[in-house]
Backbone as numpy.savetxt, mean C-alpha at the origin, in Angstrom:
# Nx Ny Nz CAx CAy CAz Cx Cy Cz
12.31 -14.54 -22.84 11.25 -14.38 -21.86 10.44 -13.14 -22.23
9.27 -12.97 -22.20 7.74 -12.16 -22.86 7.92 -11.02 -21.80
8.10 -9.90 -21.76 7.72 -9.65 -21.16 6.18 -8.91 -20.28
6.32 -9.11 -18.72 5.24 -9.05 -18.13 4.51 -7.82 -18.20
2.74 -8.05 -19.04 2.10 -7.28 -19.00 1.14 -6.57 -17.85
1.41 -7.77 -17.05 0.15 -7.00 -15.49 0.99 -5.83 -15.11
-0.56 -5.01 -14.36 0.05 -4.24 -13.68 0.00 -4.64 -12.22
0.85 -4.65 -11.27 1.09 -5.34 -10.05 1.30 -4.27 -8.69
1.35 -5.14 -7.40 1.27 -3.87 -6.26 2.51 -3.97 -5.60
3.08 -3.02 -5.44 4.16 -2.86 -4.39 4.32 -3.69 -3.71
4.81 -4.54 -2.97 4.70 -5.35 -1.51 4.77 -4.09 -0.55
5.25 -3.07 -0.72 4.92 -2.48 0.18 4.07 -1.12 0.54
3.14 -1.76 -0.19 2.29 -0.89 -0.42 2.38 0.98 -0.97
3.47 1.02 -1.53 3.75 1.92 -1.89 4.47 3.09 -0.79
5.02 1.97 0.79 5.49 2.61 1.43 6.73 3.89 1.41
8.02 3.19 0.38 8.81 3.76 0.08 8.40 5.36 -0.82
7.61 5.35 -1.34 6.81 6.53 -2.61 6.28 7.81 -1.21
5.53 7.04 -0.32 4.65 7.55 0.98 6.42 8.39 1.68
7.06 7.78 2.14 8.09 8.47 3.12 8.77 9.11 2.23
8.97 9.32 0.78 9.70 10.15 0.15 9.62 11.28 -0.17
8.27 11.15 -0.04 6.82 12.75 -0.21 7.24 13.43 1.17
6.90 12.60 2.41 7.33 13.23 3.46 8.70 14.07 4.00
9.77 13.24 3.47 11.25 13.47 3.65 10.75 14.96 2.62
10.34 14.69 1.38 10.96 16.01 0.50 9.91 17.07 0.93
8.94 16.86 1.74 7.84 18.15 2.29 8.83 19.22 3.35
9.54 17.94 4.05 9.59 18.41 5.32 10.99 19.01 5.07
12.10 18.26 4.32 13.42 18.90 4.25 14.05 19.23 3.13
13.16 18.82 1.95 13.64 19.77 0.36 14.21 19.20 0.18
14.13 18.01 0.28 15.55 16.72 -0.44 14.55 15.59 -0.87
14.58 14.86 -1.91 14.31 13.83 -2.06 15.18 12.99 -2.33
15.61 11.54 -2.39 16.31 10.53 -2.84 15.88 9.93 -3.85
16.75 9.21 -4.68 15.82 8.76 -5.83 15.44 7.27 -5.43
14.41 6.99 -6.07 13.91 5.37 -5.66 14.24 4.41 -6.52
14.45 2.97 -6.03 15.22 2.20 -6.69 13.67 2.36 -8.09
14.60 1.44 -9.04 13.81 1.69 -10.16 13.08 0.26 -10.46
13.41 -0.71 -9.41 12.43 -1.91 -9.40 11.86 -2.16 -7.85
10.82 -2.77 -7.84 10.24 -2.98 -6.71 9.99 -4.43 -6.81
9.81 -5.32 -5.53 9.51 -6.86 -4.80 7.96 -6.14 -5.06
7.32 -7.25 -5.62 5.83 -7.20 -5.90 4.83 -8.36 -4.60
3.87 -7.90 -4.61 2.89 -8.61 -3.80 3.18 -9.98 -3.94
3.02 -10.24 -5.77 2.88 -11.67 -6.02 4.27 -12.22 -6.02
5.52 -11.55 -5.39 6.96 -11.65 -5.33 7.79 -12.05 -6.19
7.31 -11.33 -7.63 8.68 -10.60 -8.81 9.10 -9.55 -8.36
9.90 -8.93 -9.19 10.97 -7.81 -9.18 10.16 -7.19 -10.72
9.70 -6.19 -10.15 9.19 -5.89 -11.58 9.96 -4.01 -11.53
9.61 -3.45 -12.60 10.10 -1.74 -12.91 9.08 -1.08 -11.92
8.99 0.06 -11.77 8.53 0.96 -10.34 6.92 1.16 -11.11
7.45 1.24 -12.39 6.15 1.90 -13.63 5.03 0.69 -13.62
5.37 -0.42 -13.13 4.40 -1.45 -13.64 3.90 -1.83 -12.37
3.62 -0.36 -11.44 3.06 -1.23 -9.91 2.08 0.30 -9.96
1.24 0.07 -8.93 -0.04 1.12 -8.78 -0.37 0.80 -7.45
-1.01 1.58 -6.68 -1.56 1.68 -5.41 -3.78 1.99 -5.62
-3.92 2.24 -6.51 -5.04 2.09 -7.43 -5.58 0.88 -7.58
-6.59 -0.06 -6.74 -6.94 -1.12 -7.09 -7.82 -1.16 -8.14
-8.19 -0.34 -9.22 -8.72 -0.67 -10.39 -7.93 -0.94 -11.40
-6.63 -0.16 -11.36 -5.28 -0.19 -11.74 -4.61 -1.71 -12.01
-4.71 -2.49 -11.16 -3.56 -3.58 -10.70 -4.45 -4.77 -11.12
-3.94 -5.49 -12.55 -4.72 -6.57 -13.33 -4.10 -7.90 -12.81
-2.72 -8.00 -12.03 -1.62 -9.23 -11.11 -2.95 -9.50 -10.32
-3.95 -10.84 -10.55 -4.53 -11.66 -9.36 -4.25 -11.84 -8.10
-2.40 -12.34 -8.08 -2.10 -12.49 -7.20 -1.75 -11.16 -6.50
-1.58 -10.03 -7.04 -1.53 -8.72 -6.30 -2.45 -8.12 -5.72
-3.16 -8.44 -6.03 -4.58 -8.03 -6.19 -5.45 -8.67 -4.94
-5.22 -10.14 -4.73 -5.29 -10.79 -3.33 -4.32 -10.53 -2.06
-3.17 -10.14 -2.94 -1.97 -9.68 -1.47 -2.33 -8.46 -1.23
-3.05 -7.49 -1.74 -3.24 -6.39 -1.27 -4.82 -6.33 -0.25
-5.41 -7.10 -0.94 -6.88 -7.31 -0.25 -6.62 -7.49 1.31
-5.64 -8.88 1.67 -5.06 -9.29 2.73 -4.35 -8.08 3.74
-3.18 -7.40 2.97 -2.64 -6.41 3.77 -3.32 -5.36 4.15
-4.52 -4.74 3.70 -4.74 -3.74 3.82 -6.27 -4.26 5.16
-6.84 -5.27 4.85 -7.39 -5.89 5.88 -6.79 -6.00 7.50
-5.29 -6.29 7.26 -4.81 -6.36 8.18 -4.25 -4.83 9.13
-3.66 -3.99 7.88 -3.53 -2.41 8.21 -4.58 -1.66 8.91
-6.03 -2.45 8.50 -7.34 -2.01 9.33 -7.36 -2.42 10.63
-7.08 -3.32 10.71 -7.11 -4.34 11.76 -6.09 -3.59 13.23
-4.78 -3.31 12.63 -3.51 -3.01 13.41 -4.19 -1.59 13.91
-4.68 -0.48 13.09 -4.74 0.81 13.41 -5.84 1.05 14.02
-6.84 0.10 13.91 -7.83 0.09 14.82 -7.49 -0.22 16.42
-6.88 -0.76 16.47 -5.93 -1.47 18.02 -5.44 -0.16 18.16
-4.66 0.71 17.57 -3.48 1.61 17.50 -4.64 2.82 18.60
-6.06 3.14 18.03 -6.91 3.82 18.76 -7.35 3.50 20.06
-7.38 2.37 20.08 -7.43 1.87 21.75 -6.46 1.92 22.93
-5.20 2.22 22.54 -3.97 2.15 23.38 -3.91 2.92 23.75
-3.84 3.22 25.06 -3.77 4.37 26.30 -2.19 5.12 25.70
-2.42 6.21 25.67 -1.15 6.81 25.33 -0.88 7.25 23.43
-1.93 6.47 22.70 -1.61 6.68 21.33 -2.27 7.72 20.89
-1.37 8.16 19.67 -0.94 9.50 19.40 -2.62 9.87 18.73
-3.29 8.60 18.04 -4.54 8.61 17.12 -5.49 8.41 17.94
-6.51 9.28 18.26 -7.72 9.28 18.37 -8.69 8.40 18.39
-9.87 7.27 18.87 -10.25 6.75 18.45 -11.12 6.66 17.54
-11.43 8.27 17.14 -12.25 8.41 15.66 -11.38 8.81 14.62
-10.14 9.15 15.05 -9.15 8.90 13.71 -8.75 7.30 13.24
-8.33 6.49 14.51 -8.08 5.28 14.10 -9.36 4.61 13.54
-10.37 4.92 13.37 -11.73 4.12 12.60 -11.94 4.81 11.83
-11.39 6.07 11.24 -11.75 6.16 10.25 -10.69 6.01 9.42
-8.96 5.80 9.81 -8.24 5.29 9.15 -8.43 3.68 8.86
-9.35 3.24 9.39 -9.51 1.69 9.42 -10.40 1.50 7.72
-11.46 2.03 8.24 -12.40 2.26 7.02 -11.86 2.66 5.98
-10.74 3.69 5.69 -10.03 4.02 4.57 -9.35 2.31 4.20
-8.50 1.62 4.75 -8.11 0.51 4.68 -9.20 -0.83 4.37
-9.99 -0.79 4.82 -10.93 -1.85 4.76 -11.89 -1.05 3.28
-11.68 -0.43 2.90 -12.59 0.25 1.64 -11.52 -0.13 0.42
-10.26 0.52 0.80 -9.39 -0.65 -0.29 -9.30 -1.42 -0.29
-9.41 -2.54 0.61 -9.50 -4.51 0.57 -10.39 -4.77 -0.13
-11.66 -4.17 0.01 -12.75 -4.47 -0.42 -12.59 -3.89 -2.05
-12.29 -2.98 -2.36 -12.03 -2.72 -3.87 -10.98 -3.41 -4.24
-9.73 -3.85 -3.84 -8.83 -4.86 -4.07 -9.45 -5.84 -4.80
-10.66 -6.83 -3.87 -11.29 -7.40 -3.87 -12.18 -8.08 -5.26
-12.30 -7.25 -5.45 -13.29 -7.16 -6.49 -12.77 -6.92 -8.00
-12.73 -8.02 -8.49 -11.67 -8.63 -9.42 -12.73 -8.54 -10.81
């Protein structure tokens, strides 16, 4: 079997990379991360062959799963500003929206 030259996206959007930065800001520890990741287009690929960079990520199908999620991440955090009691602002949650909807749209664009 050849192996795979795309470069592909996290399925989770690079969540695990995001809370590890945080854990090691806040308490001087990091953990190490597995060394393969579940991809958008749902292989198991090495950690090295995924990007959060949509100019980066040549996987089609990653490339559409990310367009989708991050559409939807706009979508959720925009709601998140409207909720009586939430912690975000409603000019933080739109402009975290716009950060999200600016990567779909570069996702996008293949």
């Amino acid at each position: 079997m050849a192996a795979d030259p795309h470069i592909h996206v996290d399925a989770q959007l690079g969540g695990q990379v995001a809370s590890r930065r945080i854990l090691a800001s806040a308490f001087g520890l990091a953990a190490d991360l597995p060394p393969t990741v579940r991809t958008g287009c749902g292989q198991e690929v090495p950690r090295a062959m995924t990007s959060v960079r949509p100019e980066s990520v040549t996987c089609l199908a990653c490339r559409r799963f990310a367009c989708h999620a991050h559409t939807q991440l706009a979508i959720q955090v925009e709601s998140f500003g409207a909720m009586p009691g939430s912690p975000l602002s409603a000019a933080q949650a739109t402009e975290a929206a716009a950060h999200h909807r600016a990567l779909a749209h570069r996702f996008a664009a293949e």
